[in-house]
VEXDO-234856 format. One record per residue (C-alpha): residue number from 1; residue in three letters; x negated, y, z. Coordinates in pm, whole numbers, plus 50000, padded with zeros to 5 digits. Layout:
! residues N
<node i="NUM" aa="ala" px="X" py="Y" pz="Z"/>
...
//
This chain:
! residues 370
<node i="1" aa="unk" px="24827" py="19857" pz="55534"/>
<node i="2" aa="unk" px="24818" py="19971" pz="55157"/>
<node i="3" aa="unk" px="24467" py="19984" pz="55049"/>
<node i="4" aa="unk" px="24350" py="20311" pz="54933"/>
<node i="5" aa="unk" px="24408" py="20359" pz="54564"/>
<node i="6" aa="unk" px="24079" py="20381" pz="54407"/>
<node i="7" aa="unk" px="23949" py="20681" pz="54300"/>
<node i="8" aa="unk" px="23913" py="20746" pz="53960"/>
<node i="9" aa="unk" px="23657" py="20717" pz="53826"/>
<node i="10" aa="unk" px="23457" py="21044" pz="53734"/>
<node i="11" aa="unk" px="23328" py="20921" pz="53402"/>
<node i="12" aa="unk" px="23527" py="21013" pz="53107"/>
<node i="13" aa="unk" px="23699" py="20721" pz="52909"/>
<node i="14" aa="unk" px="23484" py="20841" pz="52621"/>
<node i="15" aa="unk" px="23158" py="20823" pz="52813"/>
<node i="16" aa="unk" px="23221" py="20516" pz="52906"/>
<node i="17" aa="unk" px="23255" py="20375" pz="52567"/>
<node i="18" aa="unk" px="22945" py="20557" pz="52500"/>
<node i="19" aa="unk" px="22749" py="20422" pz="52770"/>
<node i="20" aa="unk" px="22895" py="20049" pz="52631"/>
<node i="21" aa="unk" px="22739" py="20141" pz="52261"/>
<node i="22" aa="unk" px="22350" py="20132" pz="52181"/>
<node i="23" aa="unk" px="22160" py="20445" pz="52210"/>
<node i="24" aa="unk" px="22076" py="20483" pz="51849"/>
<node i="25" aa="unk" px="22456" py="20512" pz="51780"/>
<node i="26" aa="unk" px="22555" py="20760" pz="52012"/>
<node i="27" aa="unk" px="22263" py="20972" pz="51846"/>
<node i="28" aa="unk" px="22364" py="20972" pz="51518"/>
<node i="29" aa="unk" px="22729" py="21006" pz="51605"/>
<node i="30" aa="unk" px="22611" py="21316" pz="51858"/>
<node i="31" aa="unk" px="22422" py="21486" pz="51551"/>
<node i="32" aa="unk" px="22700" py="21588" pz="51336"/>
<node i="33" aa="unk" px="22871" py="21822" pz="51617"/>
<node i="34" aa="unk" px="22549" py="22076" pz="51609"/>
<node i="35" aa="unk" px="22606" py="22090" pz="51269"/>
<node i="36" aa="unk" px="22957" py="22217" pz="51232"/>
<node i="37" aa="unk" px="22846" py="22456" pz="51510"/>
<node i="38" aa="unk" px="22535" py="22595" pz="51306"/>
<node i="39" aa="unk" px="22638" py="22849" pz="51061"/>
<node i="40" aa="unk" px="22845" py="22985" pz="51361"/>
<node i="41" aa="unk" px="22518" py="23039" pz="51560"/>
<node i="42" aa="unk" px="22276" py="23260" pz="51318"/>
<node i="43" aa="unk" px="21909" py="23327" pz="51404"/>
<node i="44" aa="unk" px="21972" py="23721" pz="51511"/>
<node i="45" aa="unk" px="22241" py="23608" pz="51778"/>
<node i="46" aa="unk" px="22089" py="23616" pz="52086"/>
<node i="47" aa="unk" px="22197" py="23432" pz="52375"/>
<node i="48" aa="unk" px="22348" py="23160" pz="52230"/>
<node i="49" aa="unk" px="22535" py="22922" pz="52451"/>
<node i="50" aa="unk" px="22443" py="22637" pz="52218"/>
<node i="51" aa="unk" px="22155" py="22421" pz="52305"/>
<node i="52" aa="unk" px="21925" py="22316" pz="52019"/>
<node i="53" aa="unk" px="21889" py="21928" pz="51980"/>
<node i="54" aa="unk" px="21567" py="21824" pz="51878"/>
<node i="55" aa="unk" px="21784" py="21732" pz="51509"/>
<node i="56" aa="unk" px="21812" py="22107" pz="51454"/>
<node i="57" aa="unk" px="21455" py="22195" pz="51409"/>
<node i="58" aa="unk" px="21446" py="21979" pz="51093"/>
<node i="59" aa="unk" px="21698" py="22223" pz="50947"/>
<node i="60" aa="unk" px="21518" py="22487" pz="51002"/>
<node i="61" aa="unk" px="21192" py="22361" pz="50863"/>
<node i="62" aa="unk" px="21420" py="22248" pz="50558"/>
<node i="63" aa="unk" px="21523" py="22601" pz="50491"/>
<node i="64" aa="unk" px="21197" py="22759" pz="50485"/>
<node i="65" aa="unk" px="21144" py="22513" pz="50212"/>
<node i="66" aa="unk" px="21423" py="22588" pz="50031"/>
<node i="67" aa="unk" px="21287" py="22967" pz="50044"/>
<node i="68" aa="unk" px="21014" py="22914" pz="49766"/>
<node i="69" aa="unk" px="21325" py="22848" pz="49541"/>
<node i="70" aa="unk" px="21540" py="23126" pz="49656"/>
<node i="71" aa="unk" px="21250" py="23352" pz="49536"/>
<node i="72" aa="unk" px="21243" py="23195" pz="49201"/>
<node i="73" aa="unk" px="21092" py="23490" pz="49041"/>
<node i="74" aa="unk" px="20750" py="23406" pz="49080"/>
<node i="75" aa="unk" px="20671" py="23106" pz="48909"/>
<node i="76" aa="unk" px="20884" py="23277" pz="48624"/>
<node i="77" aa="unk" px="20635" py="23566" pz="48610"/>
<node i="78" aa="unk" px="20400" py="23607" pz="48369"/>
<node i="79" aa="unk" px="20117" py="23811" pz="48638"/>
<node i="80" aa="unk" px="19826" py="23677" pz="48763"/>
<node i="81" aa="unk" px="19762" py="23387" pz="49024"/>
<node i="82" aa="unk" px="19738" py="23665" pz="49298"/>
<node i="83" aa="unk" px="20094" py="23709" pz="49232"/>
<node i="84" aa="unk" px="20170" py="23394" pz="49342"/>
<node i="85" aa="unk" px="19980" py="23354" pz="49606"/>
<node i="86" aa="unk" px="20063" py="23683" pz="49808"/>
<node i="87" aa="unk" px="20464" py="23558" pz="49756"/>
<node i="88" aa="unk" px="20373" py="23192" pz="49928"/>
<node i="89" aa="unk" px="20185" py="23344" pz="50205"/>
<node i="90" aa="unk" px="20479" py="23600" pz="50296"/>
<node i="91" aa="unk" px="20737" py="23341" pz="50229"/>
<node i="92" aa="unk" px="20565" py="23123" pz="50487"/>
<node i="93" aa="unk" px="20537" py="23394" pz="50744"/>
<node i="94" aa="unk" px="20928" py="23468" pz="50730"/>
<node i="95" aa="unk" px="20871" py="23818" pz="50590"/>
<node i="96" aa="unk" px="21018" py="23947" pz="50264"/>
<node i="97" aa="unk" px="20858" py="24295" pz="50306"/>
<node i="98" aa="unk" px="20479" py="24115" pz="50253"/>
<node i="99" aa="unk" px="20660" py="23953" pz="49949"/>
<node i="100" aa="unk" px="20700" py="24261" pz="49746"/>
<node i="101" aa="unk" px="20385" py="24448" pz="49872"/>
<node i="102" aa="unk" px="20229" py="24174" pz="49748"/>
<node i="103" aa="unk" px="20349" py="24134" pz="49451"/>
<node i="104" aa="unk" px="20306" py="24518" pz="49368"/>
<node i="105" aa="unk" px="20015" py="24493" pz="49393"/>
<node i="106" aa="unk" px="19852" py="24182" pz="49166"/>
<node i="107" aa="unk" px="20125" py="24290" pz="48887"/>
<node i="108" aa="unk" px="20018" py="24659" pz="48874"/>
<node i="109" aa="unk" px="19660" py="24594" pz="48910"/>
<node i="110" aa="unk" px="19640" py="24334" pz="48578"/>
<node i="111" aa="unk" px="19877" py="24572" pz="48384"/>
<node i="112" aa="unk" px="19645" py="24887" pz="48471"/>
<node i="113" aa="unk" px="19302" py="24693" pz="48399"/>
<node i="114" aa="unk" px="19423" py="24447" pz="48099"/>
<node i="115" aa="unk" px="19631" py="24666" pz="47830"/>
<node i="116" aa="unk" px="19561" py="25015" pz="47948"/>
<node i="117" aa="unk" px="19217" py="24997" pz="47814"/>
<node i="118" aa="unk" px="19289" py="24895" pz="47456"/>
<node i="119" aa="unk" px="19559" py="25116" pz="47453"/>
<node i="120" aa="unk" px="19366" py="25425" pz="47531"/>
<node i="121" aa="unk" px="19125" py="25355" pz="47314"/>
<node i="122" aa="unk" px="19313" py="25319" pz="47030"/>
<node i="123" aa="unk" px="19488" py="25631" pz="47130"/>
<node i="124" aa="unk" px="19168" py="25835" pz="47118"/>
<node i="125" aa="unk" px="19079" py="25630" pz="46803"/>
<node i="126" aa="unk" px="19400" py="25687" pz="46594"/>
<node i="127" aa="unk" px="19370" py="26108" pz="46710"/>
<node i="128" aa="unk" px="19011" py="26175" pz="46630"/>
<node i="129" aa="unk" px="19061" py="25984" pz="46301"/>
<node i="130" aa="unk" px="19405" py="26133" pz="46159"/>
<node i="131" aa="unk" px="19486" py="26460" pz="46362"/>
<node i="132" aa="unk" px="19211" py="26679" pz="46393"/>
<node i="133" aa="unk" px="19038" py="26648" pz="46020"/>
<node i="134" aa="unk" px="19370" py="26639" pz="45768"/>
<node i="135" aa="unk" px="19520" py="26948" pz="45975"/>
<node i="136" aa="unk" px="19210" py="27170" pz="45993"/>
<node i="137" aa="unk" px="19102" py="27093" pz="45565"/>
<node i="138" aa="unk" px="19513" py="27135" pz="45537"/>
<node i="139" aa="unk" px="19553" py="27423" pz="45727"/>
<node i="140" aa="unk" px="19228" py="27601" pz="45541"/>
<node i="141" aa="unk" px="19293" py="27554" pz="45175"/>
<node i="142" aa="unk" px="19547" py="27760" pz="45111"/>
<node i="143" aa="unk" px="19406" py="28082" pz="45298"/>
<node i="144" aa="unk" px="19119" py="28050" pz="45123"/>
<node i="145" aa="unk" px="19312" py="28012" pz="44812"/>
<node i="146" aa="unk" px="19557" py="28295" pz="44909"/>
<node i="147" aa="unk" px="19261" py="28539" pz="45020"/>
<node i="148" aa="unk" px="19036" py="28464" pz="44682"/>
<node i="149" aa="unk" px="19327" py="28477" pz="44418"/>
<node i="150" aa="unk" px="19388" py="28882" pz="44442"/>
<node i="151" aa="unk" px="19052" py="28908" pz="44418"/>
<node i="152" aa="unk" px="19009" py="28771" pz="44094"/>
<node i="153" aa="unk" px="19307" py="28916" pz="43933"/>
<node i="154" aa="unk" px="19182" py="29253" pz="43788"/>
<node i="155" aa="unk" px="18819" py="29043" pz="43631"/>
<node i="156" aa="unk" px="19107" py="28847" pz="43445"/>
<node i="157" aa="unk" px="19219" py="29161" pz="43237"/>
<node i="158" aa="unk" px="19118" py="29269" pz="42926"/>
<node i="159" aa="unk" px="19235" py="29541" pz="42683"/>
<node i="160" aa="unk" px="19131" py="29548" pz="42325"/>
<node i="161" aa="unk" px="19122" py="29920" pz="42160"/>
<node i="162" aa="unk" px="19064" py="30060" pz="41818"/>
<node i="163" aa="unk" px="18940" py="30419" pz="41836"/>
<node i="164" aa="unk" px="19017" py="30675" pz="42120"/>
<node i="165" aa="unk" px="19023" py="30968" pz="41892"/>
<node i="166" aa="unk" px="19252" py="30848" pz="41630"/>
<node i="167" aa="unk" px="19482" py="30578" pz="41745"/>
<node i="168" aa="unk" px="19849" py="30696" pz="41917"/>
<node i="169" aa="unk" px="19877" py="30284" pz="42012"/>
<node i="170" aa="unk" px="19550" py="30263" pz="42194"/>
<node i="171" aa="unk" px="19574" py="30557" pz="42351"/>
<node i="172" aa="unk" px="19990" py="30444" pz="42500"/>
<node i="173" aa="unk" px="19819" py="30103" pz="42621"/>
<node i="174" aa="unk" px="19511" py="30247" pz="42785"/>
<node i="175" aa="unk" px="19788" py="30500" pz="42964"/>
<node i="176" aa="unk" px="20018" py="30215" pz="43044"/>
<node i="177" aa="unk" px="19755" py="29992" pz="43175"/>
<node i="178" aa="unk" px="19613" py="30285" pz="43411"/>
<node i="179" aa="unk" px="19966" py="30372" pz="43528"/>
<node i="180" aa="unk" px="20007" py="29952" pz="43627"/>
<node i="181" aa="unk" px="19685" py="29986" pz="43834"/>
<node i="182" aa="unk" px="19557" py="29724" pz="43636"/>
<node i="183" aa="unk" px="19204" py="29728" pz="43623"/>
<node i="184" aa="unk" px="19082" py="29640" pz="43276"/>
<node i="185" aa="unk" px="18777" py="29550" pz="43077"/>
<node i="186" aa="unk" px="18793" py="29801" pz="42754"/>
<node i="187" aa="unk" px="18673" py="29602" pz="42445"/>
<node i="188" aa="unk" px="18648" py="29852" pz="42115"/>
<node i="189" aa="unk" px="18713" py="29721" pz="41795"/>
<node i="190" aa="unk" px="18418" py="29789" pz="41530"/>
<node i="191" aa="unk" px="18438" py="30114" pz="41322"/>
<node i="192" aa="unk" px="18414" py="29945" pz="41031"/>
<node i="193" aa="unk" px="18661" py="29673" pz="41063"/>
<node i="194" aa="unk" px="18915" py="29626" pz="40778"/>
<node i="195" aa="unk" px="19229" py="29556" pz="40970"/>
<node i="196" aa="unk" px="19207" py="29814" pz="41225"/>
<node i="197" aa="unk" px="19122" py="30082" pz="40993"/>
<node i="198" aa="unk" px="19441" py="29990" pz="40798"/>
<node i="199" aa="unk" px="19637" py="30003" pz="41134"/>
<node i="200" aa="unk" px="19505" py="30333" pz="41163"/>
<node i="201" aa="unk" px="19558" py="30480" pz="40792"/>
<node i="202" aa="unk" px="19926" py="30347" pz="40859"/>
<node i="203" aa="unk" px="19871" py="30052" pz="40566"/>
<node i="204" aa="unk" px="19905" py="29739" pz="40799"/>
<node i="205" aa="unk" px="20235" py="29591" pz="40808"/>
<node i="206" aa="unk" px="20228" py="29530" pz="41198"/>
<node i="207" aa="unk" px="19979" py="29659" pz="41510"/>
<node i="208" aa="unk" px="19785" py="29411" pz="41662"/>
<node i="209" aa="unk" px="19595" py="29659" pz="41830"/>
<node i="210" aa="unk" px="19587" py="29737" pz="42164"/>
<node i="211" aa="unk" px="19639" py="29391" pz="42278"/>
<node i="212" aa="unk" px="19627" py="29316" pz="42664"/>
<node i="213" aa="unk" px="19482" py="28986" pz="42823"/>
<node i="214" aa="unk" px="19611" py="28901" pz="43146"/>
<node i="215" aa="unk" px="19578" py="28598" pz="43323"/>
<node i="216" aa="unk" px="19502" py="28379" pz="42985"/>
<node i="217" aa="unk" px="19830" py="28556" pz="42835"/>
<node i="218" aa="unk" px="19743" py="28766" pz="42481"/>
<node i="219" aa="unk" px="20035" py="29029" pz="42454"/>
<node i="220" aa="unk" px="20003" py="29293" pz="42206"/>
<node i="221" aa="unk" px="20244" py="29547" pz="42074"/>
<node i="222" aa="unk" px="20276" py="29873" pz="42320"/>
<node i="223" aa="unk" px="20655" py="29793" pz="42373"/>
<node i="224" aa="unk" px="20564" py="29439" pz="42488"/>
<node i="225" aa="unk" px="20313" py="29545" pz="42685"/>
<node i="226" aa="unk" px="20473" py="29804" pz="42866"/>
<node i="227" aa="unk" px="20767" py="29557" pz="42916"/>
<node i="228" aa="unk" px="20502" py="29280" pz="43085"/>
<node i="229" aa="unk" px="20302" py="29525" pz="43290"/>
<node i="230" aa="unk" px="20671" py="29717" pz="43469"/>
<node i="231" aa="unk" px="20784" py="29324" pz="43514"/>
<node i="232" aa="unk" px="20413" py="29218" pz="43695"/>
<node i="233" aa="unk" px="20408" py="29527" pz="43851"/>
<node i="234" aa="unk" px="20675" py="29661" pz="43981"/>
<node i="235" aa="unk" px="20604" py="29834" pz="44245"/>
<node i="236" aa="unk" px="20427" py="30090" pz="43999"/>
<node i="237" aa="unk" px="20734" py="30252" pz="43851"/>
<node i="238" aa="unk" px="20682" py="30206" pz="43470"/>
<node i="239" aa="unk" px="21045" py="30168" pz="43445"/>
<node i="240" aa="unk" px="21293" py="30371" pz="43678"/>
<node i="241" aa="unk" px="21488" py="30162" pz="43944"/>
<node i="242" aa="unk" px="21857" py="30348" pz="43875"/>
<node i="243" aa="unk" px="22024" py="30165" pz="43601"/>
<node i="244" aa="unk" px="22112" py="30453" pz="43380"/>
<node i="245" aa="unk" px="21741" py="30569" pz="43443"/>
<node i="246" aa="unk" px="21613" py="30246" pz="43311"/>
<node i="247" aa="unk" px="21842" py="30210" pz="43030"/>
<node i="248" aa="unk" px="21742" py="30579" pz="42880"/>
<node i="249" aa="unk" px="21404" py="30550" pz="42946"/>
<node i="250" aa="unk" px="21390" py="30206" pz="42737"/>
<node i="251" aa="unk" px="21609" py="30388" pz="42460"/>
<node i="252" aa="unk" px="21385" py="30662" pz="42418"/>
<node i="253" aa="unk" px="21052" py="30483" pz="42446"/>
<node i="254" aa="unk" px="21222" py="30253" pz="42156"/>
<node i="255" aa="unk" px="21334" py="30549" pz="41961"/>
<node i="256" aa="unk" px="20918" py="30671" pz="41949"/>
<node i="257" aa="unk" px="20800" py="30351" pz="41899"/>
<node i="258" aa="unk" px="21001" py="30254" pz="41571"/>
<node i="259" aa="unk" px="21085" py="30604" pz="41441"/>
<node i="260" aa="unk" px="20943" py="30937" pz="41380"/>
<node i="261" aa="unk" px="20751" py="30829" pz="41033"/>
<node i="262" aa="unk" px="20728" py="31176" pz="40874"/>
<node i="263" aa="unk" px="20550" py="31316" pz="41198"/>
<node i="264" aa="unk" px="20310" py="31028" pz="41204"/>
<node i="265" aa="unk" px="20224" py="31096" pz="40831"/>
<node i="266" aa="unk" px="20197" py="31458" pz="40852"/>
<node i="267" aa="unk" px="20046" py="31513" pz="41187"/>
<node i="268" aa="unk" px="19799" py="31198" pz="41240"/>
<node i="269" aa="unk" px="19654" py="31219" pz="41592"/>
<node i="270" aa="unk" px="19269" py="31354" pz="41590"/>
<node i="271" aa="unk" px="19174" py="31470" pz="41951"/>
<node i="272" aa="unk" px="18834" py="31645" pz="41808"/>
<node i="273" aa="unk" px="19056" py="31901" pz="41559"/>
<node i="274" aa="unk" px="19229" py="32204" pz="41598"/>
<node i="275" aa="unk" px="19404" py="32345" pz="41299"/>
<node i="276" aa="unk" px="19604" py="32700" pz="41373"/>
<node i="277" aa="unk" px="19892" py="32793" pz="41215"/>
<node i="278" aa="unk" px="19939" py="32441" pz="41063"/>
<node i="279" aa="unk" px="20224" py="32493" pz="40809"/>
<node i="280" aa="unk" px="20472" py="32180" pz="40937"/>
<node i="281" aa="unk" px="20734" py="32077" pz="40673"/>
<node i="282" aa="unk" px="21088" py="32022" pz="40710"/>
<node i="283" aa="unk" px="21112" py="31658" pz="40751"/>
<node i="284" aa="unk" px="20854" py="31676" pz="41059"/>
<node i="285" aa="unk" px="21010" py="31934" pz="41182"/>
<node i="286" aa="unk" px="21289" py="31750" pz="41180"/>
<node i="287" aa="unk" px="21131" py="31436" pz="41399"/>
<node i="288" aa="unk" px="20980" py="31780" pz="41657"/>
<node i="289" aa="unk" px="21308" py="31912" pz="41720"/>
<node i="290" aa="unk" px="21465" py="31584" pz="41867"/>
<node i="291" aa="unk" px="21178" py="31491" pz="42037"/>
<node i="292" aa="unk" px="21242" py="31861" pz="42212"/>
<node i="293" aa="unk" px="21606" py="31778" pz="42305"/>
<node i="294" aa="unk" px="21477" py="31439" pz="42413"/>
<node i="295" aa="unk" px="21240" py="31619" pz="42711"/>
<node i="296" aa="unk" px="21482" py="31888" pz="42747"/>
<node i="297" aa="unk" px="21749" py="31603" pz="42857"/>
<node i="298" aa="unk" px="21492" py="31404" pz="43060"/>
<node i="299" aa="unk" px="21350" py="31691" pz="43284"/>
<node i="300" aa="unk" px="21681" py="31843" pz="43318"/>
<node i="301" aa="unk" px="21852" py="31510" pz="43463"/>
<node i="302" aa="unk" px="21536" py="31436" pz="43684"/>
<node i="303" aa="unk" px="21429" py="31743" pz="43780"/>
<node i="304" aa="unk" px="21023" py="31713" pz="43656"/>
<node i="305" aa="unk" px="20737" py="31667" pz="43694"/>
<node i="306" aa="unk" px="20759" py="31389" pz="43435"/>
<node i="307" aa="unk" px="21029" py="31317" pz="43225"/>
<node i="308" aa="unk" px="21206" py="31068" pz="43481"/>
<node i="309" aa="unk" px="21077" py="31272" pz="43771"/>
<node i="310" aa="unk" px="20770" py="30994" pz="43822"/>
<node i="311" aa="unk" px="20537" py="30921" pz="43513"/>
<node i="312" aa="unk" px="20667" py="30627" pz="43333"/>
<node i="313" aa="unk" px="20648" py="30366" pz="42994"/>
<node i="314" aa="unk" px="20819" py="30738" pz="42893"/>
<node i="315" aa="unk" px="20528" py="30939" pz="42928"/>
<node i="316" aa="unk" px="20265" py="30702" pz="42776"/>
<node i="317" aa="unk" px="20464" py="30664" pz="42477"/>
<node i="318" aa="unk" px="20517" py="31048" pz="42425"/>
<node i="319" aa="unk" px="20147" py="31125" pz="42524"/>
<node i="320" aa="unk" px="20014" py="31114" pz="42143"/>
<node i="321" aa="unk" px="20253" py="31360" pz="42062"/>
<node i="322" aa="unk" px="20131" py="31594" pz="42340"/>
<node i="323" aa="unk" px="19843" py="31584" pz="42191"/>
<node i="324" aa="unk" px="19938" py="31626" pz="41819"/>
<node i="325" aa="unk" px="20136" py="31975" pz="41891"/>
<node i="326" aa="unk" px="19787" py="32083" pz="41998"/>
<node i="327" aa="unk" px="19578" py="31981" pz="41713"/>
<node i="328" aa="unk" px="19828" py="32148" pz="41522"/>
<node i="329" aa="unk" px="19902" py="32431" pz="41730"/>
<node i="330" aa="unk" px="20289" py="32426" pz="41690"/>
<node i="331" aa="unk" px="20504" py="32628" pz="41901"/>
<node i="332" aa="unk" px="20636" py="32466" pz="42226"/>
<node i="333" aa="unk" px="20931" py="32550" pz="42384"/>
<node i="334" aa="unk" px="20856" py="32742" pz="42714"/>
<node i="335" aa="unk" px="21085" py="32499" pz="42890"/>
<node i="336" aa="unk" px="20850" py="32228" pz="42792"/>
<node i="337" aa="unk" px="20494" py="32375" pz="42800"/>
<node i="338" aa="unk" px="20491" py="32294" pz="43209"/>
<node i="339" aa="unk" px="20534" py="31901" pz="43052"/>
<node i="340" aa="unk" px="20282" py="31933" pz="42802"/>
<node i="341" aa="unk" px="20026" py="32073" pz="43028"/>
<node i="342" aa="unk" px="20118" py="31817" pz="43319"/>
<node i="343" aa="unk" px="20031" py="31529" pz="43060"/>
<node i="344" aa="unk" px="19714" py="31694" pz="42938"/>
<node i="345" aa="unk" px="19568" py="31748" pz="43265"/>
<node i="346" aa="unk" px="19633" py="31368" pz="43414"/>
<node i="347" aa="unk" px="19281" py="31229" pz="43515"/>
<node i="348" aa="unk" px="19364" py="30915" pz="43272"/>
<node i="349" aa="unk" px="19435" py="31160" pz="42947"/>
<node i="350" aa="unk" px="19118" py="31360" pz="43066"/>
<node i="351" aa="unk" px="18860" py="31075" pz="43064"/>
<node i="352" aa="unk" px="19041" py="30928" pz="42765"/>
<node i="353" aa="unk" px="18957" py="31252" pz="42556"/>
<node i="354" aa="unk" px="18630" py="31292" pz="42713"/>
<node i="355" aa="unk" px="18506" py="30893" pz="42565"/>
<node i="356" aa="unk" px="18675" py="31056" pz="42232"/>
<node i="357" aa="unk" px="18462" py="31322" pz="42196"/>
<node i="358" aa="unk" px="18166" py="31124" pz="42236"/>
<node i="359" aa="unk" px="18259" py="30867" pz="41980"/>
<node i="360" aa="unk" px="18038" py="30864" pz="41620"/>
<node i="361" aa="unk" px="18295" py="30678" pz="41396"/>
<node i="362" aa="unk" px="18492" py="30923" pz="41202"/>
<node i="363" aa="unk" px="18774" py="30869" pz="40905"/>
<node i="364" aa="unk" px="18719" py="31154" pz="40677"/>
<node i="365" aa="unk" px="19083" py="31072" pz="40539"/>
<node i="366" aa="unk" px="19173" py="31263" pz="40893"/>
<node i="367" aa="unk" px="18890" py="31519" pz="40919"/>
<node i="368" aa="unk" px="18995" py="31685" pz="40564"/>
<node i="369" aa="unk" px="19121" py="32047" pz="40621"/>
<node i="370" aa="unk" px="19498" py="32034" pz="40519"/>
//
């Protein structure tokens, strides 16, 4: 009979081979397998079918020191040492959510504690020492300034005078002045002094008197100070605010203030005498008449009271020669005796006359009966 064919053997070919070689060489020829398997098998797979060899666990370990350098960031940090430590701790227990709890907190409690004192004190430092005091002396200056100026405006004027009784000048600045509102100190001129008295007796060749100090400015000359007060002061009226007004009103004030010689020589104002049936000659008469069309023209066009319906730089310069019909009693006009006896009766003319009265000076070249 055949012998039975032997059976084969159940050991692989391989094993065999294996079983030939020493132990420590199927070992390290054993240990590369696992490893090609490994990424495959990650740590969140459960169940896997792949047996750890005791060579795996050194991987493992090797990665959690690797983990220190993944997280880089900390040695690169400038934060304290708690920093640091908090990181390792969590890195070692496997959690990242320690790591930046940790972390939080050393890093915000340096930054809080270290810099935000200085900075807060310099804060308060650099706002009590520049804000509060430059704003508040800043801020009060100029009211007190603004408040105090008005104030001492009207102390600032002054208006030098000759005599109230005979000169026409004084008495158009003195009206000007109180028309302006502008308060003024009234400074008389002696009696006796040489160059107002020729002023008065029409033998100075120009008028220094009245002259007007305002605000360290000398003006004299009615003209120019009628000119300087309706400029400062508009809101008085000295001049009218239509054009045409303003134009006619300057003409006629200039046509007073230059012209008119033969009624200034044969009527000379003098508020104390009346002289009745005063013979006037031709030559006045002829300087009365156009003063009469003047007013006639005025009131007609504005309608009155005054010759451009308000008083005006008009109505002081015509003033003297209100008065000058009366101390000579020449016929008026009725047309124009409502405008004569609207300028006599203004509270300015009134206490004007009244300090004229009162005055002892006289020029007997003016009290002579004519």
């Amino acid at each position: 009979m055949t012998k039975p064919a032997a059976k084969p053997s159940s050991t692989p070919p391989a094993l065999k081979k294996a079983a030939a070689a020493k132990p420590g060489t199927s070992t390290a020829k054993a240990a590369p397998a696992p490893r090609t398997v490994q990424p495959v098998a990650k740590p969140h797979a459960a169940g896997a079918a792949i047996s750890a060899p005791a060579s795996i666990k050194p991987a493992k370990k090797a990665a959690v020191k690797v983990a220190p350098v993944a997280s880089a960031p900390i040695p690169v940090k400038p934060a304290a040492k708690g920093a640091a430590k908090g990181a390792a701790k969590s890195v070692a227990k496997g959690t990242l959510a320690p790591v930046t709890k940790a972390a939080a907190k050393p890093v915000a409690q340096p930054a809080a504690k270290g810099p935000a004192k200085p900075t807060a004190k310099s804060a308060v430092k650099s706002v009590a020492k520049v804000a509060p005091a430059p704003v508040t002396k800043a801020a009060a200056r100029p009211v007190a300034k603004a408040v105090a100026k008005p104030a001492l405006a009207p102390a600032l004027a002054r208006l030098t005078l000759s005599s109230r009784n005979y000169s026409s000048w004084s008495l158009r600045g003195y009206l000007m002045a109180k028309f302006a509102g502008l308060k003024v100190e009234e400074v008389m001129v002696a009696p006796d002094d040489p160059d107002s008295r020729a002023e008065l007796l029409l033998l100075s060749p120009s008028i220094l008197v009245p002259m007007l100090e305002h605000e360290g400015l000398k003006i004299w000359d009615v003209m120019a100070i009628g000119e300087y007060l309706a400029e400062r002061f508009p809101e008085a009226g000295l001049l009218p605010l239509d054009p045409l007004a303003r134009a006619r009103c300057r003409s006629i004030c200039g046509e007073i203030h230059s012209g008119f010689a033969s009624l200034r020589a044969a009527l000379p104002v003098n508020l104390r005498m009346r002289h009745s049936q005063f013979k006037v000659w031709s030559r006045a008469q002829a300087d009365i008449d156009r003063i009469f069309t003047i007013w006639h023209e005025c009131l007609a066009q504005s309608g009155g009271p005054f010759l451009f319906g308000k008083r005006s730089l008009a109505d002081a310069m015509y003033a003297p020669v209100v008065t000058r019909l009366r101390t000579y009693d020449v016929p008026v006009p009725p047309g124009l005796t409502g405008y004569c006896g609207t300028i006599l009766s203004m509270p300015e003319m009134l206490a004007w006359e009244a300090d004229a009265l009162a005055e002892p000076d006289q020029l007997q070249e003016f009290d002579v009966e004519f």
